[in-house]
C-alpha positions as CSV (number, residue, x, y, z in Angstrom):
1,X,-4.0,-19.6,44.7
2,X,-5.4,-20.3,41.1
3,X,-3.2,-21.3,38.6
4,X,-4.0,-21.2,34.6
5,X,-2.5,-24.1,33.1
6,X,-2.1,-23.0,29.5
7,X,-5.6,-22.2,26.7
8,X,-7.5,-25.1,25.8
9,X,-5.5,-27.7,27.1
10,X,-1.9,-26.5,25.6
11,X,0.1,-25.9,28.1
12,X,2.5,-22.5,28.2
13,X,5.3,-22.3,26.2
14,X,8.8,-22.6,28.5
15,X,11.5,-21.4,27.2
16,X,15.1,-23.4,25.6
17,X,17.8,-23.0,27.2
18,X,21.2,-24.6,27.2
19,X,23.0,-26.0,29.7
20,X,25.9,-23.5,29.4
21,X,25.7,-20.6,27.5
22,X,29.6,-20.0,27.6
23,X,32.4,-22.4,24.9
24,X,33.5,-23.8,28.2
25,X,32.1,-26.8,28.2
26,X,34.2,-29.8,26.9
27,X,34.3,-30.5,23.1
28,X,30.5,-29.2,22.8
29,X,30.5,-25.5,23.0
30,X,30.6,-22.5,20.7
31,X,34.0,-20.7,19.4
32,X,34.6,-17.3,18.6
33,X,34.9,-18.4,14.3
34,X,31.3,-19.8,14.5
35,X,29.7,-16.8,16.3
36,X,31.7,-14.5,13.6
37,X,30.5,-16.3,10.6
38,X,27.2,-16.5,11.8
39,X,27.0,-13.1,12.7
40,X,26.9,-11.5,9.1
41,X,23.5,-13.1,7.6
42,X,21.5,-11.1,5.1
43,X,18.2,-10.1,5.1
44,X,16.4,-10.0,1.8
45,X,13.2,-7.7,1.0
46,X,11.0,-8.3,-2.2
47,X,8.3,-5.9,-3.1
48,X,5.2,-7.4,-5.1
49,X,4.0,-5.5,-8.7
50,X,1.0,-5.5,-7.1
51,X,2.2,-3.2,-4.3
52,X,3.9,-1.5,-6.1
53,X,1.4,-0.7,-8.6
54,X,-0.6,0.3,-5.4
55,X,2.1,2.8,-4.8
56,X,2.0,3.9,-7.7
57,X,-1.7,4.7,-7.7
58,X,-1.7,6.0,-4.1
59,X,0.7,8.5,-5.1
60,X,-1.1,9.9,-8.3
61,X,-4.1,10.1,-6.2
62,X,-2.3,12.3,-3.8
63,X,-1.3,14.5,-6.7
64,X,-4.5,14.8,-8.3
65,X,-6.1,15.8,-5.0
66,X,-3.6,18.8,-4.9
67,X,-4.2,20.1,-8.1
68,X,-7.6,21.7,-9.1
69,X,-10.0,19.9,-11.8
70,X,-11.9,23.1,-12.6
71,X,-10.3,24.6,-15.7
72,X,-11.7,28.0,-15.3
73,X,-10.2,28.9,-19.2
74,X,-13.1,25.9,-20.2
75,X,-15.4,27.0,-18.0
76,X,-15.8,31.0,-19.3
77,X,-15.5,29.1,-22.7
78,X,-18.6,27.3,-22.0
79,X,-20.3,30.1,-19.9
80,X,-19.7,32.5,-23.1
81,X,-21.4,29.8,-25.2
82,X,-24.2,29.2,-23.0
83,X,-25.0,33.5,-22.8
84,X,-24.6,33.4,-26.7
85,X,-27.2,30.5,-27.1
86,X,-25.2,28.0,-28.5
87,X,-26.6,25.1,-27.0
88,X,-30.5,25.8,-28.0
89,X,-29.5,24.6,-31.6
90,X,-30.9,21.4,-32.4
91,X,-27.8,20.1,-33.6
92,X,-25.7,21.0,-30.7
93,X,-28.4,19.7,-28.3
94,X,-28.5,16.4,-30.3
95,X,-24.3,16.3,-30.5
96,X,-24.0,17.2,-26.4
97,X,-26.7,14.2,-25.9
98,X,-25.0,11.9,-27.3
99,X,-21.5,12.8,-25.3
100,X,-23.1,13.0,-22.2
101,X,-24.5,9.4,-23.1
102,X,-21.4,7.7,-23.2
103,X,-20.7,8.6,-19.9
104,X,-24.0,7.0,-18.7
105,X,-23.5,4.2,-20.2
């Protein structure tokens, strides 16, 4: 039978065990006090800014994907203006340009 001797030349981990698990050895085992004050530790959590900022962004991305970005009242605004012809004045033309290229830029 083939035995692996550990990865790379480490060998296996063995586990550490006492000698006696029970107080009943002489002078070197564990009383009841020790195990009772040892038994209460606390455990602390700290959560970065940076997660929680992340958190924080997760969750307003949830609610902007359940709301609707078309506002239909600006939309029939715009639809009206476009019917009317509005937007074939050269100053209008000139003034939408120039909106649109801030966004492009």
């Amino acid at each position: 039978m083939v035995e692996i001797q550990g990865l790379g030349g480490v060998p296996d981990p063995k586990p550490d065990r006492p000698a006696k698990v029970r107080g009943d050895r002489a002078g070197g085992g564990r009383d009841a006090s020790v195990n009772a004050s040892n038994s209460f530790s606390k455990d602390n959590l700290t959560i970065s800014s940076e997660a929680k900022a992340a958190a924080e962004l997760t969750r307003l991305i949830q609610i902007s994907n359940t709301q609707s970005d078309i506002r239909a009242d600006k939309v029939a605004a715009a639809r009206e203006r476009i019917e009317r012809g509005d937007y074939r004045n050269p100053e209008v033309v000139a003034k939408v340009a120039e909106r649109i290229l801030k966004f492009l830029e």
